[in-house]
C-alpha positions as CSV (number, residue, x, y, z in Angstrom):
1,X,-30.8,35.0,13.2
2,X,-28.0,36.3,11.1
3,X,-26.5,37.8,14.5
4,X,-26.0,34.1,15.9
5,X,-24.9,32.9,13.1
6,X,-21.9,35.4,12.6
7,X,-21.0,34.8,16.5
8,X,-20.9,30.9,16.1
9,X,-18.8,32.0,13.1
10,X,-16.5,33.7,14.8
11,X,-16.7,31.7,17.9
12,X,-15.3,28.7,15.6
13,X,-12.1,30.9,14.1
14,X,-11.3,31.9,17.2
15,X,-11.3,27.6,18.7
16,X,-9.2,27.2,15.6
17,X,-7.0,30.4,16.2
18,X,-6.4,29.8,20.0
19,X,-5.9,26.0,18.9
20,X,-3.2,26.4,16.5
21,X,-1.4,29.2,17.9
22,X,-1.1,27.4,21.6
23,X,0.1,24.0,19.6
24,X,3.9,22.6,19.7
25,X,3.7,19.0,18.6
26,X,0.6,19.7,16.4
27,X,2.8,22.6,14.3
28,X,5.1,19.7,13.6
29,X,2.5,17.5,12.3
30,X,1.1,20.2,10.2
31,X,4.8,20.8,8.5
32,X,4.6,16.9,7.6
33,X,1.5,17.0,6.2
34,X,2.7,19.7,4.4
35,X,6.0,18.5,2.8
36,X,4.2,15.0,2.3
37,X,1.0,16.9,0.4
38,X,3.7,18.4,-1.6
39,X,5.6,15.6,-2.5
40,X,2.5,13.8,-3.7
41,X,1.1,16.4,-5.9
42,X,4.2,18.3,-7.2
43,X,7.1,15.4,-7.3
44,X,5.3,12.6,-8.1
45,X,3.1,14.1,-10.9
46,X,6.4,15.9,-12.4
47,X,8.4,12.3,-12.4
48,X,4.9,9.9,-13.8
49,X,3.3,12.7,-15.5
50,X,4.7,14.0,-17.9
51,X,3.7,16.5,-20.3
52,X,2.2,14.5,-23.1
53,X,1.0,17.1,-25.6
54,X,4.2,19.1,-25.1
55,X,6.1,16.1,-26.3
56,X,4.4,15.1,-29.4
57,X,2.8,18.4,-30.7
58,X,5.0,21.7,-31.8
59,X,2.2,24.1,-31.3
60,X,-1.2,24.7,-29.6
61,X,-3.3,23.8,-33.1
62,X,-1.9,21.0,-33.3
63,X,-2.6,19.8,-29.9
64,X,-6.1,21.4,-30.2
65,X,-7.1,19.1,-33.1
66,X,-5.5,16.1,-31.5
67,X,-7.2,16.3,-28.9
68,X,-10.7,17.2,-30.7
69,X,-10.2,14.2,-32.2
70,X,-9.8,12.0,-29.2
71,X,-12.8,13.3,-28.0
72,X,-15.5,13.2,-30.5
73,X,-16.8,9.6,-31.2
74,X,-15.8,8.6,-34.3
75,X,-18.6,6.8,-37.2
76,X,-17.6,3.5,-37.6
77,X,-19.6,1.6,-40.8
């Protein structure tokens, strides 16, 4: 059993192998998926993201407690 399972295994990378490596148009699609993954995750978080804690806190205690604080319900009488 384990012996079919490693040959669909490796039956599979090799579709995926042969597939990519015999592409033209599909390598370009994979570069703009690429740059537009990037763009989302890297430039957009940098510009509407920005480092709160960094910001208002001077050191890592400080941050620590704040954000202890913000996460344990407070008793309200």
């Amino acid at each position: 059993m384990a012996q079919k399972s490693f040959s669909r295994l490796k039956w599979l990378f090799y579709l995926y192998y042969d597939g990519f490596r015999n592409m033209k148009t599909g390598k370009t699609l994979w570069l703009i998926i690429a740059i537009k993954l990037f763009v989302l995750l890297v430039i957009i978080k940098w510009l509407f993201f920005p480092n709160f804690l960094k910001t208002r806190f001077t050191n890592d205690a400080d941050r620590g407690a704040y954000i202890l604080d913000e996460l344990t319900p407070t008793k309200e009488k």
